[in-house]
DOMARZA-995872 format. One record per residue (C-alpha): x, y, z; residue in three letters; residue number from 1. Coordinates in Angstrom, 2 decimals, m for minus. Each point is the difference from the previous one (the first is absolute). Layout:
REM DOMARZA-995872
+---------+---------+---------+------+------+
!    east !   north !      up ! resn ! resi !
+---------+---------+---------+------+------+
!       X !       Y !       Z !  ALA !  NUM !
...
+---------+---------+---------+------+------+
//
This chain:
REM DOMARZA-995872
+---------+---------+---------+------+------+
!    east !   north !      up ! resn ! resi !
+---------+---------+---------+------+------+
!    0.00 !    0.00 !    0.00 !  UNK !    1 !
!    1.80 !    3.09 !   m1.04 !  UNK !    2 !
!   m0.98 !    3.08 !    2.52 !  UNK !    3 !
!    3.46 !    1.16 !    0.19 !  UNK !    4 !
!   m0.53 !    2.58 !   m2.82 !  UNK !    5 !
!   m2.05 !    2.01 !    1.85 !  UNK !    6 !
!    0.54 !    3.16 !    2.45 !  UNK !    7 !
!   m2.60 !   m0.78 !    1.95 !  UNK !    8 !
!   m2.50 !   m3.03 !    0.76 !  UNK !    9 !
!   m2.85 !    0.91 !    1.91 !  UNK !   10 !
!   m2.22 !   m1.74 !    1.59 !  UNK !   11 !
!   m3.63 !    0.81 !   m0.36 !  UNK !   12 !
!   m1.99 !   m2.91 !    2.22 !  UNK !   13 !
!   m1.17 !    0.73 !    3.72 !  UNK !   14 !
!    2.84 !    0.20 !    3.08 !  UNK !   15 !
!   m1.28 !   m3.48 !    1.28 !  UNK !   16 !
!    0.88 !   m1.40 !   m3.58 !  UNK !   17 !
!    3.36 !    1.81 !    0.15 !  UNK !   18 !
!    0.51 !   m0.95 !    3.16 !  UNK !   19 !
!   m0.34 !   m4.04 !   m0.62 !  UNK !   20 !
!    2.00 !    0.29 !   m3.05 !  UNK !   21 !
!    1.75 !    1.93 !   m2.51 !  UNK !   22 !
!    2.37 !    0.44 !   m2.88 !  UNK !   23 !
!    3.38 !    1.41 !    2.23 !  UNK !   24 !
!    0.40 !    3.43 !   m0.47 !  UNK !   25 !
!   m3.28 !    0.86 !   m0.83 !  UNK !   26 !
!   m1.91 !    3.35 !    1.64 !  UNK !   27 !
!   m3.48 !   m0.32 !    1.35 !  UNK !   28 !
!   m2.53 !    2.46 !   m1.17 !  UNK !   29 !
!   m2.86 !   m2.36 !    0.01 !  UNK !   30 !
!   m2.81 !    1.81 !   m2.30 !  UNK !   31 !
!   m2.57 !   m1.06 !    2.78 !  UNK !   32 !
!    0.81 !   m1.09 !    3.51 !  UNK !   33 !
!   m1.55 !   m3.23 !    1.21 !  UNK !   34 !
!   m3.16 !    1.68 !    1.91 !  UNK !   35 !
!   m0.46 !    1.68 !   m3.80 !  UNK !   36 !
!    0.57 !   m2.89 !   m1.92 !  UNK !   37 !
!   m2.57 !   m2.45 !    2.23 !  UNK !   38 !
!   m2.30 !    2.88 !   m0.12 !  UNK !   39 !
!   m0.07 !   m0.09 !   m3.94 !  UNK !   40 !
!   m0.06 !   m3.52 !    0.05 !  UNK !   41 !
!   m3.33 !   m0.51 !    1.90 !  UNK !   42 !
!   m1.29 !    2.90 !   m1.94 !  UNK !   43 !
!    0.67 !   m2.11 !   m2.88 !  UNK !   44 !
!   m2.14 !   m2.88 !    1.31 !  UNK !   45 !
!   m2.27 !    1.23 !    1.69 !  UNK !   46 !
!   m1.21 !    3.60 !   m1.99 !  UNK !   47 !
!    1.32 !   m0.32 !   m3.71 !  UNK !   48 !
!    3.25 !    0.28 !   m1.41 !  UNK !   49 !
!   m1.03 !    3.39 !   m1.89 !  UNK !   50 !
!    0.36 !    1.16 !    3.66 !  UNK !   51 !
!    2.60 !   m1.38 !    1.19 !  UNK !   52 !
!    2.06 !    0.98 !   m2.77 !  UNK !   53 !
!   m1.15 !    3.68 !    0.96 !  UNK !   54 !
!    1.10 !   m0.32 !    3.23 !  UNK !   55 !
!    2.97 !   m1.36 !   m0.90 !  UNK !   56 !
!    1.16 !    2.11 !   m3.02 !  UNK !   57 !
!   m0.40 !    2.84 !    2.76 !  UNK !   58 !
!    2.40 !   m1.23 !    2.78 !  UNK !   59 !
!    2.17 !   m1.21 !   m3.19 !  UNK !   60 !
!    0.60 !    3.70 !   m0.78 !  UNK !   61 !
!    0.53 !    1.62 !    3.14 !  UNK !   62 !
!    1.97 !   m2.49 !    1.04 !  UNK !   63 !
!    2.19 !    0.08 !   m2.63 !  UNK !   64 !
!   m0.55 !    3.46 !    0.41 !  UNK !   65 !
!    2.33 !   m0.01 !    3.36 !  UNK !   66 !
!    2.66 !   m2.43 !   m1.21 !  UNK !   67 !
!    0.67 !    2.42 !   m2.54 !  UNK !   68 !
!    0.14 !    2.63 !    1.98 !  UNK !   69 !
!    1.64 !   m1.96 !    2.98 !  UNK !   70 !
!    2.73 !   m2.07 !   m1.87 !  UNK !   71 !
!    0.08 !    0.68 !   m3.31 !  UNK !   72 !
!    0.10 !    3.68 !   m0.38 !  UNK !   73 !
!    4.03 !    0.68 !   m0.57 !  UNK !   74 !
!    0.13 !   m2.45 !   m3.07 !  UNK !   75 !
!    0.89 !    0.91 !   m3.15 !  UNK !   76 !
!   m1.58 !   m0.30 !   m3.18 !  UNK !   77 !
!    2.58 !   m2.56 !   m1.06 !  UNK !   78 !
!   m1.04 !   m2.29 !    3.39 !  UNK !   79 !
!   m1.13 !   m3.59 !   m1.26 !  UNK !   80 !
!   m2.30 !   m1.87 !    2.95 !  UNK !   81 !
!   m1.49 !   m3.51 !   m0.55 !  UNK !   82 !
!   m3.15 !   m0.45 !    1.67 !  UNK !   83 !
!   m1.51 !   m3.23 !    1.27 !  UNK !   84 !
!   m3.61 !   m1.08 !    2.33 !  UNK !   85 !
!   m1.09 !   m3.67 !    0.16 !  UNK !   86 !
!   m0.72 !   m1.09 !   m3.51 !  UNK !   87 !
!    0.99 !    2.82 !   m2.00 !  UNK !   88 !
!   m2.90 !    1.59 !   m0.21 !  UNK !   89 !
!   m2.10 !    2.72 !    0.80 !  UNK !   90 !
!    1.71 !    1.46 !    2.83 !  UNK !   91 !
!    3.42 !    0.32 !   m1.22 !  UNK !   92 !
!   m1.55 !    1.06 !   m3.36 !  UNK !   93 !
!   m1.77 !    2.63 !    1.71 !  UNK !   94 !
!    3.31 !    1.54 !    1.29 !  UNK !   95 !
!    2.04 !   m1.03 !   m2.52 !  UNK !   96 !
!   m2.55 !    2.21 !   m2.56 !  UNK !   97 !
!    0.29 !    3.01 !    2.40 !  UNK !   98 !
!    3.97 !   m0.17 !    0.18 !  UNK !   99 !
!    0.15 !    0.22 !   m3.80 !  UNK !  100 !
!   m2.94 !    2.45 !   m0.38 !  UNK !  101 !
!    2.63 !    2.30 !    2.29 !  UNK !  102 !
!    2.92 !   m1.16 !   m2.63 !  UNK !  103 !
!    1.72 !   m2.36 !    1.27 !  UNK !  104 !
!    0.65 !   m3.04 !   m1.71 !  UNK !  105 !
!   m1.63 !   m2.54 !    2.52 !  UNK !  106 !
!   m0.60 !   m3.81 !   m0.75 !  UNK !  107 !
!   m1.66 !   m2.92 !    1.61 !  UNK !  108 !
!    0.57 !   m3.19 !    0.63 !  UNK !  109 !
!   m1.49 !   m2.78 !   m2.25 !  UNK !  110 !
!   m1.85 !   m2.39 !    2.31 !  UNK !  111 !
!    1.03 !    2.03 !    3.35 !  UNK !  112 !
!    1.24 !   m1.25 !    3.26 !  UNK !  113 !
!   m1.72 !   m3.50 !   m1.48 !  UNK !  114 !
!    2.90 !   m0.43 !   m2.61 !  UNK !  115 !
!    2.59 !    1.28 !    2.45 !  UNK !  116 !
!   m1.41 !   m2.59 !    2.14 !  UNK !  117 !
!    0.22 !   m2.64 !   m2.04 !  UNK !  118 !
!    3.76 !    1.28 !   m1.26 !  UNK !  119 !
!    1.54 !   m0.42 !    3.32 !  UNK !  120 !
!   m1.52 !   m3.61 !    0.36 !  UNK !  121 !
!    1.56 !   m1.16 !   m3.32 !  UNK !  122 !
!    3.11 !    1.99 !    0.36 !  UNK !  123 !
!    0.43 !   m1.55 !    3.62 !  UNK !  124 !
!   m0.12 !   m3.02 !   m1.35 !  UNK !  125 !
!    2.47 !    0.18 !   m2.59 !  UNK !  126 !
!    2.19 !    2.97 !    0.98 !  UNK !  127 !
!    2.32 !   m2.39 !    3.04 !  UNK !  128 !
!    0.82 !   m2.71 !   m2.91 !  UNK !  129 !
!    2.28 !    2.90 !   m1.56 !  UNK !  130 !
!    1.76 !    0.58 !    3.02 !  UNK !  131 !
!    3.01 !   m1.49 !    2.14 !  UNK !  132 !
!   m0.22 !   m0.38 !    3.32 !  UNK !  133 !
!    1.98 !   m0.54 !    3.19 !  UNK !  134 !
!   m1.92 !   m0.84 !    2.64 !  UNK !  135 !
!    1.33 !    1.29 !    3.74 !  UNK !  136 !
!   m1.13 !   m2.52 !    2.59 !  UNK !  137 !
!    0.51 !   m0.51 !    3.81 !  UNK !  138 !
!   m1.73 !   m0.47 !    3.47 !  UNK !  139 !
!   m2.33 !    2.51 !    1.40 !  UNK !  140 !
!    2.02 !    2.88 !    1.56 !  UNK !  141 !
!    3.05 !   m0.96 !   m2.62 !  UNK !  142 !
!   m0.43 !    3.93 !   m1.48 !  UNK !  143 !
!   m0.69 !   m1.33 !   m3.21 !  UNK !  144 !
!   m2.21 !    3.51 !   m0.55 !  UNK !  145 !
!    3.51 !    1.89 !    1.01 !  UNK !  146 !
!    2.25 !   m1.93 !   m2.13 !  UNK !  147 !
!   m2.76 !    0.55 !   m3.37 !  UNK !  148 !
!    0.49 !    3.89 !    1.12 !  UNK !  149 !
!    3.78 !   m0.33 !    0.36 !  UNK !  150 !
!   m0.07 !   m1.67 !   m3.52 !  UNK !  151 !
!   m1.63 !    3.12 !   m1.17 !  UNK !  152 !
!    2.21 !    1.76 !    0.84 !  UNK !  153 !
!    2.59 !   m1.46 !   m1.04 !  UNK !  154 !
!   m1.08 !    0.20 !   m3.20 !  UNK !  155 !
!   m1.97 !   m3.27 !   m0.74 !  UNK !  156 !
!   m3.87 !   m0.50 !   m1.44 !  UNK !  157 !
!   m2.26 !   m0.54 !    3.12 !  UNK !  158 !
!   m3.57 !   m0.86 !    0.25 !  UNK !  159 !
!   m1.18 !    0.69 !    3.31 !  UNK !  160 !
!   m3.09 !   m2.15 !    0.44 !  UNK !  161 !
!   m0.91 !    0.60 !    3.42 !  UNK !  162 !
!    0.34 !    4.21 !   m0.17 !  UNK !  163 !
!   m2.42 !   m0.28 !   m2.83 !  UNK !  164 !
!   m2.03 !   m1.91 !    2.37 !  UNK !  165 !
!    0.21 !    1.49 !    2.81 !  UNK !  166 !
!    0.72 !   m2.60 !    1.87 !  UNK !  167 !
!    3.05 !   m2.47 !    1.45 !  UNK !  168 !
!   m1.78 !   m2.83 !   m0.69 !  UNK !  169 !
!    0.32 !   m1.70 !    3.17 !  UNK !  170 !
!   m2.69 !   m0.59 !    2.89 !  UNK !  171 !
!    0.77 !    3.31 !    1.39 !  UNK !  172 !
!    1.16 !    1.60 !   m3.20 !  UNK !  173 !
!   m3.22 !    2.37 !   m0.49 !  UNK !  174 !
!    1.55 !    4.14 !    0.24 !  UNK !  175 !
!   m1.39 !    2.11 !    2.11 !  UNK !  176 !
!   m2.58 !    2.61 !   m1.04 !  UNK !  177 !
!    0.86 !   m1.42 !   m3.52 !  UNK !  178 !
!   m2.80 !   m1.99 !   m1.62 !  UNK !  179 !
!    0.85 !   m2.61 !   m2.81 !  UNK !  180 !
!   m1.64 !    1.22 !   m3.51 !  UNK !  181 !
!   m2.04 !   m1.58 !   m1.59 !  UNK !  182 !
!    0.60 !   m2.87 !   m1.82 !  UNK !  183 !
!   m0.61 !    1.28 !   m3.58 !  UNK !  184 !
!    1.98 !    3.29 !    1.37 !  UNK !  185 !
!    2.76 !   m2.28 !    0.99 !  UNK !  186 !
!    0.40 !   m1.59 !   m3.62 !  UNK !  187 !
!   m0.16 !    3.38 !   m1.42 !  UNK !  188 !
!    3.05 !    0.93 !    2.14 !  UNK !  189 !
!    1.88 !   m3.04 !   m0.79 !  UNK !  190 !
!   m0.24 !    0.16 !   m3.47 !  UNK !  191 !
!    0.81 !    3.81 !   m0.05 !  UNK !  192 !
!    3.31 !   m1.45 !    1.76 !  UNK !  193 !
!    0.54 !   m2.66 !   m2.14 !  UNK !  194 !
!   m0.29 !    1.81 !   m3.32 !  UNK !  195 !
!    2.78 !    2.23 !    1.34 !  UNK !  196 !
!    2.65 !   m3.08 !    0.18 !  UNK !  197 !
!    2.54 !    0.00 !   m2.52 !  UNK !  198 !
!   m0.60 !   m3.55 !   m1.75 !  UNK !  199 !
!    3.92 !   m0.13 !   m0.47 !  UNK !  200 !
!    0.78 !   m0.28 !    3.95 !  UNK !  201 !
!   m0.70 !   m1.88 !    2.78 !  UNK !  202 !
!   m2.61 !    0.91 !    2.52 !  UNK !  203 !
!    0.05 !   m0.93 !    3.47 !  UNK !  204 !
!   m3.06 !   m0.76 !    1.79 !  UNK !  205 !
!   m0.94 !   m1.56 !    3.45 !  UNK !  206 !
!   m1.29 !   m3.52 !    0.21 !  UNK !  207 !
!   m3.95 !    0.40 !    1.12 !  UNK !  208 !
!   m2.55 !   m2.28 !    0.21 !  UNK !  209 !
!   m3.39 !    0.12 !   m2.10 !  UNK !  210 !
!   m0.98 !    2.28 !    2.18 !  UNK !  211 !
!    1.51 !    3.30 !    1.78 !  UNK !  212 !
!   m2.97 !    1.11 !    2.53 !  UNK !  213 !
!   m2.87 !   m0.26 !   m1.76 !  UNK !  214 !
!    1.33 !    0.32 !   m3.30 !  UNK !  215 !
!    0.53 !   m2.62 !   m2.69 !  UNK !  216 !
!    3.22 !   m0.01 !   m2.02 !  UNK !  217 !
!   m1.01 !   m0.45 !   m3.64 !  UNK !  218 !
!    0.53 !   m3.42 !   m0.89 !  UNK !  219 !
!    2.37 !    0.23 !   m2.65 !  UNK !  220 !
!    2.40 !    2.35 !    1.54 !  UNK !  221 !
!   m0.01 !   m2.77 !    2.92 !  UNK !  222 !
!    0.95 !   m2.75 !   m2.51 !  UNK !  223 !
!    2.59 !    1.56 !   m1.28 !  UNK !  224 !
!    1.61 !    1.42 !    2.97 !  UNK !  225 !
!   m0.58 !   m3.57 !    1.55 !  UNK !  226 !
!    2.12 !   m1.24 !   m3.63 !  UNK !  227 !
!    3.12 !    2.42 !    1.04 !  UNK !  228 !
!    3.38 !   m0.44 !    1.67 !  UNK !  229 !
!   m0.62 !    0.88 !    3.76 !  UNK !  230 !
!    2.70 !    1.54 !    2.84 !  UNK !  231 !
!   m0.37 !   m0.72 !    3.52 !  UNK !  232 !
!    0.41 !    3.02 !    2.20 !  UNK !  233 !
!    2.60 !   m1.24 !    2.74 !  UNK !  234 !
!   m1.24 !    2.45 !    3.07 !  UNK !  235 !
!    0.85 !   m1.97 !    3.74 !  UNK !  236 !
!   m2.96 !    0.25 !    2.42 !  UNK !  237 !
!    1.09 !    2.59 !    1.90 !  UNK !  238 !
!   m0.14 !    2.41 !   m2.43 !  UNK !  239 !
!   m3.33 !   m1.41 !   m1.33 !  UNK !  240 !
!   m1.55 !    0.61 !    3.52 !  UNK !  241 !
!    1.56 !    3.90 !   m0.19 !  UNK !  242 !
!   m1.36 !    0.37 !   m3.55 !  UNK !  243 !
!   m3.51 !   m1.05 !    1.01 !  UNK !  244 !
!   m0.31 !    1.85 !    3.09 !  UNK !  245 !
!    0.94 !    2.97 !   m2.09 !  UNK !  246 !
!   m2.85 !   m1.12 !   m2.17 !  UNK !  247 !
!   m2.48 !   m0.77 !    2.07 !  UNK !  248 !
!    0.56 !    2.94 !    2.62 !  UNK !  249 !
!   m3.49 !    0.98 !   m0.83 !  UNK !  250 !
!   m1.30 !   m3.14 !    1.83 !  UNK !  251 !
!    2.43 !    0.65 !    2.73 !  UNK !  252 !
!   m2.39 !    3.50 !    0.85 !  UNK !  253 !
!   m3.37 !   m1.76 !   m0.75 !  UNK !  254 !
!    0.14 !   m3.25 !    2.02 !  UNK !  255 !
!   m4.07 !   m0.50 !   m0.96 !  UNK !  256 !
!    0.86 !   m0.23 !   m3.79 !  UNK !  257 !
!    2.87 !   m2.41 !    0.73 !  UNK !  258 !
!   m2.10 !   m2.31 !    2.04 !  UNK !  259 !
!   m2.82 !   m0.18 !   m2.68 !  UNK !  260 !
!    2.46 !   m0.85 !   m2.83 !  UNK !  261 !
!    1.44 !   m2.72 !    2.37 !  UNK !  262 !
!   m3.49 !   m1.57 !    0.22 !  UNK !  263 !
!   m0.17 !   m0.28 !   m3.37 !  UNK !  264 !
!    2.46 !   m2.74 !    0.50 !  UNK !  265 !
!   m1.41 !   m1.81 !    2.07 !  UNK !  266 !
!   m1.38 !   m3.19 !   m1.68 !  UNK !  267 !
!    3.41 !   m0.34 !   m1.25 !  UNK !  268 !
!    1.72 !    0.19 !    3.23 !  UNK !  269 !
!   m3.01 !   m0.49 !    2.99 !  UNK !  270 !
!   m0.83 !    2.26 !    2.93 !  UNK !  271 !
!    3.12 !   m0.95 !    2.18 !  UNK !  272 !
!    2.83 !    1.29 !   m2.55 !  UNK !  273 !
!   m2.05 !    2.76 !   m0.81 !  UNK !  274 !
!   m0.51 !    0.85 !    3.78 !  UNK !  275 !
!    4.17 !   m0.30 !    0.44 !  UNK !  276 !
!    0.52 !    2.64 !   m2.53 !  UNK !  277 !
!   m2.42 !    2.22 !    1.12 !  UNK !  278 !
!    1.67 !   m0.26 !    3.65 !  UNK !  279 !
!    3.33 !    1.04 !   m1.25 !  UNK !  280 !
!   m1.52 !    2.83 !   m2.22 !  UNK !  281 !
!   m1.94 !    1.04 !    3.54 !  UNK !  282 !
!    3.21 !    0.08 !    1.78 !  UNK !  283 !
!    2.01 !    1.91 !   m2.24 !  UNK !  284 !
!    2.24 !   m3.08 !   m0.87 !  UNK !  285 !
!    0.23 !    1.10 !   m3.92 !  UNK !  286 !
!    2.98 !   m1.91 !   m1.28 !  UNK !  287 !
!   m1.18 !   m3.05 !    1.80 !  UNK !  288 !
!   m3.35 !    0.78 !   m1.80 !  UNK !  289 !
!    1.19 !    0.22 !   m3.31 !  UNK !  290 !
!    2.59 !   m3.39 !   m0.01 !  UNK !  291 !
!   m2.89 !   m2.34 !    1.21 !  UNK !  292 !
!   m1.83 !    1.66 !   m2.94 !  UNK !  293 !
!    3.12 !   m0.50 !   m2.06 !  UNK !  294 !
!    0.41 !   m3.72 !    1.61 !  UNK !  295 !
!   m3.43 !   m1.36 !   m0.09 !  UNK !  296 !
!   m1.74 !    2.00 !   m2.78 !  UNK !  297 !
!    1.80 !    1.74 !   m2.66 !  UNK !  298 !
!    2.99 !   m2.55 !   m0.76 !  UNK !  299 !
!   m2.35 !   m3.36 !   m0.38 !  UNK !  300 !
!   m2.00 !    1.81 !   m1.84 !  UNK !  301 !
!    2.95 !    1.14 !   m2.13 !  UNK !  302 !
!    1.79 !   m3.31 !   m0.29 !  UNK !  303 !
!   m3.51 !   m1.80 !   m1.24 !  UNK !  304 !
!   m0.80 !    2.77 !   m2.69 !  UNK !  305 !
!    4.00 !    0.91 !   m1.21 !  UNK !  306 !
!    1.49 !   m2.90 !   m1.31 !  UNK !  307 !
!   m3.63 !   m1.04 !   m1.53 !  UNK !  308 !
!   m1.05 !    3.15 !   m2.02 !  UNK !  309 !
!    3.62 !    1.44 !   m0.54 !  UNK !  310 !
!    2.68 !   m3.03 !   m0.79 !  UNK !  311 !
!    2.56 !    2.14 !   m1.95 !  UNK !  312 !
!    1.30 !    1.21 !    3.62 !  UNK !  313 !
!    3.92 !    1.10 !    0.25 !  UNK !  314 !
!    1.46 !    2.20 !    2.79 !  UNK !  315 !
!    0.13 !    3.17 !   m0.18 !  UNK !  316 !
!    2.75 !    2.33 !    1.79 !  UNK !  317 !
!   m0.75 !    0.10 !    4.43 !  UNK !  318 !
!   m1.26 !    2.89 !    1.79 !  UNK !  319 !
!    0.89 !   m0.16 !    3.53 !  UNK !  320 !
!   m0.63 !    3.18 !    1.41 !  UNK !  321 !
!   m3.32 !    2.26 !   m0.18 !  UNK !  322 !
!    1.81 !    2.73 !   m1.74 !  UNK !  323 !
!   m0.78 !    1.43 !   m3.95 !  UNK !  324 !
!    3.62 !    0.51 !   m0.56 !  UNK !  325 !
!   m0.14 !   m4.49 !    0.58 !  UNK !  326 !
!   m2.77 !   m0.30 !   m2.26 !  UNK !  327 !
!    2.25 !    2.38 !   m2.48 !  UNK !  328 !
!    2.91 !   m1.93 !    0.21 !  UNK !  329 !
!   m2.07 !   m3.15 !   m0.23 !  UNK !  330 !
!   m1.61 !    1.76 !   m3.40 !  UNK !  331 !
!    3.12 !    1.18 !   m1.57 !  UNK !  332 !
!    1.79 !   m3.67 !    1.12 !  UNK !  333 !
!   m2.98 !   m1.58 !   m2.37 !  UNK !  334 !
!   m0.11 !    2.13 !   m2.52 !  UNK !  335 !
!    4.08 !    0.44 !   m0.23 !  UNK !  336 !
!    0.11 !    4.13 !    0.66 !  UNK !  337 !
!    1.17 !    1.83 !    2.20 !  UNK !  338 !
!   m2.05 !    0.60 !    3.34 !  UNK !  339 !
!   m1.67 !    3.83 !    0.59 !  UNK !  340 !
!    2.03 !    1.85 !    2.59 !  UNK !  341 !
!   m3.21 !    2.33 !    1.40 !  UNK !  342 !
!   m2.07 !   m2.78 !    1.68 !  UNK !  343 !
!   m1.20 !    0.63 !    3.48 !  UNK !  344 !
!   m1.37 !   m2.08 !    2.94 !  UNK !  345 !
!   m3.79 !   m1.18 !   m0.96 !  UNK !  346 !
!   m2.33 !    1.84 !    1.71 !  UNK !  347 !
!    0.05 !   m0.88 !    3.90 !  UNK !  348 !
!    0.78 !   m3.51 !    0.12 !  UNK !  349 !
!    3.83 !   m0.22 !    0.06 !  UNK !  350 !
!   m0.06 !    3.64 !    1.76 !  UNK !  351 !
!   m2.42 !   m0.94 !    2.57 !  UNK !  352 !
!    1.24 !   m3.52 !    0.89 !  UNK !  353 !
!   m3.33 !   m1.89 !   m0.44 !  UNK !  354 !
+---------+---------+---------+------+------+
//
């Protein structure tokens, strides 16, 4: 789907359409708002359409009205916007007609957010054949997030799964005040990221499972990344523990929120293992907390689902201290460069001695 040609692509449908899904990049200035559009809608159905379209073609034009006035008012005559609703149709033709009875040389979008839609789907499932992956893999707490971000900046392709996310992917892996998007919204995001890889390199991507949160990994990216040459991240436990507390220091605040993800494990590991980690959360006893969790949770739970869904495992360089300039040198080690001289101590865990 070519939309890169244009200055501007604007999205016409309502904020709670926007808001579920759209193409990245796109502005909202929804021709109607949702109360609008459901209000034309039972119109529609229940009056006649002669008078819905009334109503409609009359909140159509001062709302386009203000998004002219609002967001559009310093372009040029030379500015080029695409404009898109649901299926094409009347709303986005509506504005799109205005914008060029102004001047400028607005265009829709054949089919609408529909097509788009059905783009990502297809491209999703072709797009991760094309690419070459190396797939960073390691226990929970084994900074396998950090060492992606020290790749980065090292220089190497990354594809952050989790940050698009928002999530760590693990039990207590939801971030706080920071709701996952949407499913669709989630796809949209990943493919924005992966039509920005260079097809020529290697990108370097976390090992996941189907599912990060709530969210399902599209299937064929999953394949293929489950097809690729894997590195273990080599991070000893007490750095793990330091990394996660760092983490999780939400949790550490909100002991109520900690507790209720703990239950959620309960059919997995009864009432009296649950009740143990509570008691050393209660009392304060956080590293204790977090290597029983290591101990009896995270690493069986690794070693089952590791050398099943990602064979092609090799060892990647150690990280033994909870420092970026490690995860650096543990980068620039892999990738054969030079390590960055301006990393710092991550943020309060080495500092504060958790």
């Amino acid at each position: 789907m070519n939309i890169k040609n244009y200055d501007t692509i604007i999205d016409a449908r309502t904020p709670a359409e926007y808001a579920h899904d759209h193409i990245p990049g796109a502005v909202s200035a929804p021709v109607l708002n949702d109360v609008e559009r459901a209000e034309v809608g039972t119109l529609y159905k229940q009056v006649s359409p002669f008078e819905a379209k009334k109503l409609g073609a009359s909140l159509i034009a001062k709302n386009v009205a203000r998004h002219i006035d609002t967001l559009f008012r310093q372009k040029d005559k030379s500015w080029h916007p695409l404009v898109y609703c649901w299926r094409g149709g009347k709303r986005s033709g509506a504005m799109a007609h205005i914008l060029r009875e102004v001047g400028w040389q607005a265009e829709t979008l054949p089919g609408g957010y529909r097509a788009y839609r059905r783009w990502v789907v297809e491209t999703l499932t072709a797009l991760p054949a094309e690419l070459d992956f190396t797939v960073v893999h390691g226990p929970t707490g084994s900074g396998k997030s950090r060492f992606l971000a020290a790749l980065s900046r090292a220089g190497a392709q990354v594809l952050d799964l989790e940050a698009l996310a928002a999530h760590r992917g693990s039990v207590l892996g939801g971030l706080p005040g920071e709701p996952q998007p949407t499913q669709k919204w989630f796809e949209s995001l990943l493919l924005a990221e992966l039509e920005k890889l260079d097809r020529r390199q290697r990108v370097y991507v976390e090992g996941e499972s189907k599912k990060i949160g709530e969210l399902q990994v599209p299937e064929a990216l999953m394949a293929r990344m489950r097809a690729s040459p894997c590195i273990v991240l080599q991070t000893d436990v007490d750095t793990r523990v330091t990394l996660l507390l760092d983490e999780y220091r939400h949790f550490l605040a909100d002991r109520a929120a900690l507790e209720a993800q703990l239950d959620c494990l309960t059919a997995l590991h009864g009432k009296e293992r649950i009740a143990r980690w509570k008691t050393l959360a209660a009392k304060g006893e956080w590293r204790d907390f977090v290597a029983h969790l290591l101990r009896e949770h995270y690493d069986p739970a690794y070693q089952r689902s590791s050398t099943r869904n990602f064979p092609m495992l090799a060892n990647a360089p150690a990280v033994r201290i909870a420092r970026a300039d490690a995860f650096d040198e543990a980068a620039a080690a892999l990738l054969g460069v030079k390590p960055r001289q301006d990393a710092h101590v991550l943020h309060g865990a080495a500092s504060e001695g958790l």
